[in-house]
C-alpha positions in Angstrom: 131.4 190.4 -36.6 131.2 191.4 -33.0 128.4 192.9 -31.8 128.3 196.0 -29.5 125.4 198.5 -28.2 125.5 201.8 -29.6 126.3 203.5 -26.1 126.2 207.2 -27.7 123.3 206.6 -29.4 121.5 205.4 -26.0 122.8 207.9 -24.3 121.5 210.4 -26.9 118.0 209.0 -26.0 118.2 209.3 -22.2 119.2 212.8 -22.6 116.5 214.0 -24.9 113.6 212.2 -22.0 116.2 213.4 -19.1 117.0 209.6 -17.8 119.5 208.2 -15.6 120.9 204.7 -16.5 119.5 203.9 -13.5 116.1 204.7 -14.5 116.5 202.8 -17.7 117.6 200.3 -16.1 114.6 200.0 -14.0 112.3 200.8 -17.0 113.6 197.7 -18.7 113.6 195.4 -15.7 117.5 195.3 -15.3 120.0 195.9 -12.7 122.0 199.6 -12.9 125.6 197.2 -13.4 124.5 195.4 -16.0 123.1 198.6 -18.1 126.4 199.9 -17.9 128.0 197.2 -18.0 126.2 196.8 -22.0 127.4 200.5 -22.2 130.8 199.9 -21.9 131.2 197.3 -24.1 131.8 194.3 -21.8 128.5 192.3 -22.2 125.8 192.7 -24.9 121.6 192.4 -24.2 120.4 189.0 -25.2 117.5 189.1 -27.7 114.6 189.7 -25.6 116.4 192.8 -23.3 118.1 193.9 -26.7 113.9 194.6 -28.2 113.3 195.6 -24.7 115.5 198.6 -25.3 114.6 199.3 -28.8 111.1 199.8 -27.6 111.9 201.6 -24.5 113.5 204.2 -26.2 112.3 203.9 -29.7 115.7 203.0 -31.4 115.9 201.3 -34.4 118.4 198.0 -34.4 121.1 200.0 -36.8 120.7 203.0 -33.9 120.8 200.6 -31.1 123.9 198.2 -32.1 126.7 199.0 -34.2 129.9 196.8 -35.4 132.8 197.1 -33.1 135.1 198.4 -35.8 132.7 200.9 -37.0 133.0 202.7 -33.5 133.7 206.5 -33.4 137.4 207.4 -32.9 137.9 209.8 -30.2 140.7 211.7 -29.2 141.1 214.9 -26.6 143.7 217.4 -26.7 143.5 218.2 -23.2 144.1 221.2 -21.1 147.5 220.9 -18.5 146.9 218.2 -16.4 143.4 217.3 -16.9 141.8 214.0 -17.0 139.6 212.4 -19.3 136.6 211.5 -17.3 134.0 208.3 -18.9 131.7 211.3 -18.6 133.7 213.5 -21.0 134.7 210.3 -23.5 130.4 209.5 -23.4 129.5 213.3 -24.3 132.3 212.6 -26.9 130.9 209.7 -27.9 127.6 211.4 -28.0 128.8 213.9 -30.0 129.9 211.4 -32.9 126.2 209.7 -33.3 125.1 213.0 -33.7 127.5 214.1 -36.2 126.5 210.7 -38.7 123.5 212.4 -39.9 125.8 215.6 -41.0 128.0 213.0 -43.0 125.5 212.6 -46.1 125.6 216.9 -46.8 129.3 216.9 -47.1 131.3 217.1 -50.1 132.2 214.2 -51.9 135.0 212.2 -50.0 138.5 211.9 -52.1 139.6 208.7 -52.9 143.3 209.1 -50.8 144.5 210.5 -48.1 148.2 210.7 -46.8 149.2 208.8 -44.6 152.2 207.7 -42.3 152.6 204.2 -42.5 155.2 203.7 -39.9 155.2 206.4 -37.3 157.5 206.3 -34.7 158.9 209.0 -32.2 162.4 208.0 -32.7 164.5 211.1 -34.2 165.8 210.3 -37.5 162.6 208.6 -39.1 160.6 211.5 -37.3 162.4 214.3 -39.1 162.4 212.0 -42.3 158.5 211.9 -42.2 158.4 215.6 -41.6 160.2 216.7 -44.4 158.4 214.1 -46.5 155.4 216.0 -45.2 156.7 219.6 -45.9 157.7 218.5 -49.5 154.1 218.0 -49.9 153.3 221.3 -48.5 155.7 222.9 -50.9 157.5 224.8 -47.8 161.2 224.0 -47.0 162.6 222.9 -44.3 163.5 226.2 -42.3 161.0 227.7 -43.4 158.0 229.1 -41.3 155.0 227.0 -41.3 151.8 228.7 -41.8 148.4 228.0 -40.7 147.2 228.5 -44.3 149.6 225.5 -44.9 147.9 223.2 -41.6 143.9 224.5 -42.6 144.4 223.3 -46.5 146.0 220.1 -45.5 143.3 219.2 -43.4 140.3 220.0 -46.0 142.8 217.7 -48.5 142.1 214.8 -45.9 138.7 215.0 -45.0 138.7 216.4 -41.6 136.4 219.3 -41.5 138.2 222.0 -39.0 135.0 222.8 -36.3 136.0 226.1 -34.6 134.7 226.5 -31.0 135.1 229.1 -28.7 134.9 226.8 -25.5 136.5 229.5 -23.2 139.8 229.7 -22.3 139.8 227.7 -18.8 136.4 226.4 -18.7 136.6 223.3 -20.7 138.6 220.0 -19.8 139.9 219.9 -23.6 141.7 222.3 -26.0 141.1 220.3 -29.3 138.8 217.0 -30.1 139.0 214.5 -32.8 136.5 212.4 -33.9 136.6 210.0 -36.7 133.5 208.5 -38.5 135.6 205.1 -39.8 133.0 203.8 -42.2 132.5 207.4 -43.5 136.3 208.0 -43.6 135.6 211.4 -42.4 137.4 213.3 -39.3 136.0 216.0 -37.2 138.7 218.2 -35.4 136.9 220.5 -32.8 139.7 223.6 -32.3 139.2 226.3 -29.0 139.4 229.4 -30.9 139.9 230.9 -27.1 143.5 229.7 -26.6 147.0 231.1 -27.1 148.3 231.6 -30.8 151.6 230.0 -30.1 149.5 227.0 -28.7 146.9 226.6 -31.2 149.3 225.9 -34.1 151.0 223.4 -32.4 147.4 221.8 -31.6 146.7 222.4 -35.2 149.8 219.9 -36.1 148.9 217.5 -32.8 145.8 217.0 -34.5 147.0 216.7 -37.8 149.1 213.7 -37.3 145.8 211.9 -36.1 144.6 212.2 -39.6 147.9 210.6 -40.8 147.8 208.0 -38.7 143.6 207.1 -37.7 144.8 203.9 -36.3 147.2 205.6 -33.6 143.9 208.4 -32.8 142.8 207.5 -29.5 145.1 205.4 -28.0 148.4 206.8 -25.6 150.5 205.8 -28.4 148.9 208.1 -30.9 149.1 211.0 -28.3 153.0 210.5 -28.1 153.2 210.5 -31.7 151.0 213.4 -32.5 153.0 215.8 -29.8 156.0 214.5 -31.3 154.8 215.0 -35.1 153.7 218.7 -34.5 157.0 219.6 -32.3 159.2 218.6 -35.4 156.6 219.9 -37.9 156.9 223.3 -36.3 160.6 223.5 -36.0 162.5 220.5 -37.7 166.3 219.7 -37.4 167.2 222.4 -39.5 165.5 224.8 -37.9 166.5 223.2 -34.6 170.2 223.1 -35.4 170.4 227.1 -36.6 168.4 227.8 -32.9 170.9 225.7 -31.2 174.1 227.4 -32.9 172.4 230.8 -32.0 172.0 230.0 -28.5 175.4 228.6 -27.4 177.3 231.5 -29.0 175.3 233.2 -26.1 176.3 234.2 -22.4 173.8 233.3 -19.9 170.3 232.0 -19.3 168.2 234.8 -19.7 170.5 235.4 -23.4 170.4 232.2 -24.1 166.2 232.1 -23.2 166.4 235.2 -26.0 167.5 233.7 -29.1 165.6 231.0 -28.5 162.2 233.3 -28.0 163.7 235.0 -31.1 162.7 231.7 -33.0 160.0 231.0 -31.2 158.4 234.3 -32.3 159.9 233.8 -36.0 157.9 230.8 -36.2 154.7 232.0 -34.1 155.1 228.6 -31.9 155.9 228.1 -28.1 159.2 229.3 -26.7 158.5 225.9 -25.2 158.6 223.8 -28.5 161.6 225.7 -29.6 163.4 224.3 -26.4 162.4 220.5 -26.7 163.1 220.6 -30.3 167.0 222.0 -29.7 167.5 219.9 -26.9 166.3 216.6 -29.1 168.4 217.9 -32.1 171.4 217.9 -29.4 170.9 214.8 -27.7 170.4 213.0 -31.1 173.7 214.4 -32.6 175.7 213.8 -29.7 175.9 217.4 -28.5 175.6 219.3 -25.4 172.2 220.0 -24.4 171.4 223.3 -23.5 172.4 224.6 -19.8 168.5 225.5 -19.3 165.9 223.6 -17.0 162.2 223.6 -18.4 161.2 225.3 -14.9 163.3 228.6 -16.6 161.9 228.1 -20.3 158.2 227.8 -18.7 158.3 230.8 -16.6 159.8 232.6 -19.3 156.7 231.5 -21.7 154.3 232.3 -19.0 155.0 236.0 -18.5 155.4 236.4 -22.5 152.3 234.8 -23.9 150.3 236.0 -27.2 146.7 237.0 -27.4 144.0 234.5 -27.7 143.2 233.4 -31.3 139.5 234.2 -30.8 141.1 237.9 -30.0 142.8 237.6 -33.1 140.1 236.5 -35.1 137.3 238.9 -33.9 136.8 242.1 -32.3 135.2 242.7 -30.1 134.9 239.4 -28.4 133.0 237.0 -28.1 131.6 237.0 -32.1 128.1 236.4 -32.9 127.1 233.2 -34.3 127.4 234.9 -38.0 131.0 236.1 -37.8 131.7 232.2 -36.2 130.2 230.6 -39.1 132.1 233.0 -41.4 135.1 232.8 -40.0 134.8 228.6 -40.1 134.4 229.0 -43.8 136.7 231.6 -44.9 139.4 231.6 -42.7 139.9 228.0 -41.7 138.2 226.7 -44.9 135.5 224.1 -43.8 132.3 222.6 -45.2 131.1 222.4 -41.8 128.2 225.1 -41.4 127.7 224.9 -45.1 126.3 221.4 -44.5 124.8 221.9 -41.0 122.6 224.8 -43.0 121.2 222.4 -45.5 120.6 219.5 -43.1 118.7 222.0 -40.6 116.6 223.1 -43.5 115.7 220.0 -44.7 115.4 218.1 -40.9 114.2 220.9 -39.0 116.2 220.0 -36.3 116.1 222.1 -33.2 118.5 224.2 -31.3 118.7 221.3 -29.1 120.7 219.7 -31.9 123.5 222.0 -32.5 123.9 222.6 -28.2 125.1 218.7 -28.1 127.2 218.5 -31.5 128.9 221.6 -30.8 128.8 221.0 -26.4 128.0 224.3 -26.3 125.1 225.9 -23.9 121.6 226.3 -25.1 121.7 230.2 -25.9 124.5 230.1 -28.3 123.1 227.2 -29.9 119.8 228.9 -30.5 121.8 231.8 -32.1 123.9 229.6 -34.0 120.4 228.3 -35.3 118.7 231.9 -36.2 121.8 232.3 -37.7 122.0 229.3 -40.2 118.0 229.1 -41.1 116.6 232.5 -39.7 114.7 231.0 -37.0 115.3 231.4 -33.6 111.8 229.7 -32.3 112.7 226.3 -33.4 
């Protein structure tokens, strides 16, 4: 089996002395190109630089080098047009060594998972899949998705929901997945301080990741998964009762109105509304709808819902306690329960919970007082 460094796991270690690669490399004799060149996967130490390292920064051989297929999965639900930096995918990264430890205080796994063997973005199998998938939910097909429905479909897979309160503009990233492969267990970071229209329809993005972990990460997988959740939210039935509604109308702006009508029905974007009727009309053969997305966007921008951290809490933002409440009653998740008994028994610092949660160093020390009722550690 192929052999790669464990570049999170380094780069875990040169955060907690404050190095640079460069300094690393200089530490263990090396030029800066080939350092990151072993971090990125392209070449691997020999023998005598691969011990050089494990001494340098006291990392044990299973720390230091990992199988290539046992390699964190990581995928970014990203904000407008922002790009995934190799910074952002290494703090990811980062992120997943240190969320192995947590693995062993979860529940037990279950044996299966669903699955979708042969996802496509094509329009016929894609509504075939979703109703498969709301038959399993026990919802039919015009009927209103919940979030009850998304948050207990997730906890039946595995993927422990991680809510975040990232702030609404300052983070690169609205959602983040990471899968554990050998652990078959899924991580799905959510920004509690987003829309409510958007967040279900992340909710659903993210969800057809854990359908399909071999699409999570790749360009592929992202054009499934926005495809997935759009049809999840509002399939062809729903779709084809929008679309009936809005051509009996006269004019954009009533047109715009029935279709915000369902859009509110639903609690999704007036904007997932409109891509699903016009993909229900160009795959029946009909007339599209006489609207531009310029229209539909403007129209959702001066309409928009409160945030879901708004929602959630009041005031805002919560303390660390209603947080950790809030992940395990309202969306359902082991998370904190296990973070609490591996704290206790570790003794693992603030430090800790400010990288697995990339959040700043104040919350995580509250997060901490507020999980083992001390704030000095």
């Amino acid at each position: 089996m192929h052999k790669v460094i464990h570049s999170a796991s380094i780069k875990a270690a040169l955060a907690e002395r404050g190095w640079t690669q460069d300094q690393l490399a200089e530490a263990i004799g090396e030029s800066a190109q080939v350092v990151s060149n072993w971090l990125q996967g392209k070449n691997f130490p020999r023998p005598a630089k691969l011990l050089k390292l494990a001494t340098t920064l006291k990392l044990g051989f299973d720390q230091l080098v990992m199988p290539e297929t046992d390699a964190p999965v990581i995928a970014f639900r990203k904000k407008g047009g922002a790009k995934t930096t190799d910074e952002h995918i290494v703090r990811a990264m980062a992120m997943a060594a240190l969320l192995k430890p947590l693995v062993a205080y979860l529940p037990e796994r279950r044996a299966l998972h669903t699955s979708l063997p042969t996802p496509t973005t094509d329009y016929a199998p894609l509504q075939s899949a979703v109703a498969q998938v709301r038959h399993k939910l026990g919802i039919g097909l015009a009927s209103v998705l919940r979030y009850e429905h998304l948050i207990n479909e997730f906890r039946d897979n595995d993927a422990l929901l991680v809510p975040v309160l990232w702030g609404e503009k300052q983070n690169h990233k609205n959602a983040l997945h990471i899968l554990l492969p050998a652990d078959k267990v899924t991580f799905v970071y959510l920004n509690l301080d987003t829309h409510l229209e958007d967040f279900k329809f992340w909710m659903a993005h993210e969800l057809a990741h854990v359908y399909t972990p071999e699409l999570a990460g790749k360009d592929e997988g992202e054009d499934f998964a926005d495809a997935f959740a759009g049809a999840l939210l509002f399939p062809q039935a729903c779709a084809e009762g929008a679309y009936a509604k809005a051509m009996q109308t006269r004019g954009a702006p009533a047109m715009i109105a029935a279709l915000l009508e369902a859009a509110h029905e639903h609690v999704i974007s007036l904007n997932t509304v409109f891509l699903q009727v016009q993909a229900y009309a160009q795959a029946k053969g009909l007339k599209p709808l006489p609207l531009e997305g310029r229209q539909i966007h403007a129209v959702r921008n001066s309409v928009r819902d409160g945030l879901v951290s708004q929602a959630l809490f009041a005031p805002v933002p919560p303390d660390a306690t209603e947080l950790i409440k809030a992940t395990s009653n309202v969306f359902r998740s082991d998370f904190y329960v296990a973070m609490r008994q591996l704290l206790n028994e570790r003794g693992t610092g603030a430090g800790y919970l400010q990288q697995v949660l990339d959040i700043g160093l104040q919350d995580a020390t509250a997060m901490r007082a507020s999980l083992v009722g001390d704030p000095a550690r």
